[in-house]
C-alpha positions as CSV (number, residue, x, y, z in Angstrom):
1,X,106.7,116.5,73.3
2,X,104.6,114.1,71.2
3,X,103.1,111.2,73.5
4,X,103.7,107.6,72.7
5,X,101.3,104.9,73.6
6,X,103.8,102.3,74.6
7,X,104.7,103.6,77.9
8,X,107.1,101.0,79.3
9,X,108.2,102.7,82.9
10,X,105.6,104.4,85.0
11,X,108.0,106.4,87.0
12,X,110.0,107.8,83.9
13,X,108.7,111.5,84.7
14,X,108.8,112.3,80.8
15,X,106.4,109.7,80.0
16,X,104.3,110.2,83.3
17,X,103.7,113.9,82.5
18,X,103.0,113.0,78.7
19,X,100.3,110.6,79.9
20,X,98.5,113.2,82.6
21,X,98.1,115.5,79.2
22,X,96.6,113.0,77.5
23,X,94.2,112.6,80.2
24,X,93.6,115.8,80.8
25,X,92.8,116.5,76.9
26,X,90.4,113.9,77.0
27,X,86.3,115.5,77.7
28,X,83.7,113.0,76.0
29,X,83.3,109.6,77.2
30,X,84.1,108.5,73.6
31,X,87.1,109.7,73.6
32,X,88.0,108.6,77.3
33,X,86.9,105.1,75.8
34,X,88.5,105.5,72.7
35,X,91.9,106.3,74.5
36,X,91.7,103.7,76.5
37,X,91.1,101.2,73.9
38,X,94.3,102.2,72.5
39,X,96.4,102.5,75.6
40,X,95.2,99.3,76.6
41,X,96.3,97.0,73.1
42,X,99.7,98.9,73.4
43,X,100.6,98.9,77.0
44,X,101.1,95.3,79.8
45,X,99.1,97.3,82.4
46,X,96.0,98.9,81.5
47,X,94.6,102.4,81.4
48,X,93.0,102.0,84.7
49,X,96.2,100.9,86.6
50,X,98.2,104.0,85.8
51,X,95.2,106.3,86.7
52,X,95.2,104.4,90.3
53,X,99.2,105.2,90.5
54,X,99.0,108.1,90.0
55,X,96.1,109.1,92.3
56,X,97.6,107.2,94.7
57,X,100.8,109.5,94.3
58,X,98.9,112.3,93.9
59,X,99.8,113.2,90.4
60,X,96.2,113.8,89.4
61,X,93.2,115.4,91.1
62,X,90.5,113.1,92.6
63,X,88.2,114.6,90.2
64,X,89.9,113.8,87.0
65,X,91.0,110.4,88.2
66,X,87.3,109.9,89.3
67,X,86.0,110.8,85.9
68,X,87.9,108.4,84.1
69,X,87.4,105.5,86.4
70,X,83.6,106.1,86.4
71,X,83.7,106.5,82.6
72,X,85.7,103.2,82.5
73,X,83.6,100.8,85.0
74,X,80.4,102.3,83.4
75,X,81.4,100.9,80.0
76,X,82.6,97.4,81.2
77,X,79.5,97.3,83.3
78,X,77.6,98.0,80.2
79,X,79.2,95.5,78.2
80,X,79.1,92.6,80.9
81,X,75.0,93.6,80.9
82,X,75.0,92.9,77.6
83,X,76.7,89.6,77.6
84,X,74.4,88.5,80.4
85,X,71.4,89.5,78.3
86,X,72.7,87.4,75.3
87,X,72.9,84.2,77.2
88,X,69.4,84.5,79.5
């Protein structure tokens, strides 16, 4: 099945299973970030969202969910320290 981006309904099964893949596929932070990036300009709810859903649902481990989020809130962490250094 090839995965599209623009995933409109979170509880089409189809799409839900396309998206664990993609998550799964996914090792380096860079591409974590990168995949996000692109989830994120196509999709209403972001990345981080769907990950919760489907943790909370248990459609993912804990591990792999925690992996991403940590990935995730590290980067905007990083980039909020950086905006914060700008302006002091």
């Amino acid at each position: 099945m090839t995965f599209s981006l623009n995933v409109r309904n979170l509880f089409n099964d189809a799409f839900s299973h396309a998206l664990i893949d993609e998550l799964r596929k996914r090792d380096s932070e860079e591409d974590i970030l990168d995949f996000e990036e692109k989830f994120n300009s196509k999709n209403e709810k972001n990345l981080h969202i769907f990950i919760c859903r489907f943790l909370k649902n248990r459609s993912i481990s804990r591990g792999l969910a925690s992996k991403w989020l940590i990935t995730i809130i590290k980067n905007k962490e990083s980039k909020i320290d950086a905006l914060q250094k700008l302006n002091n």
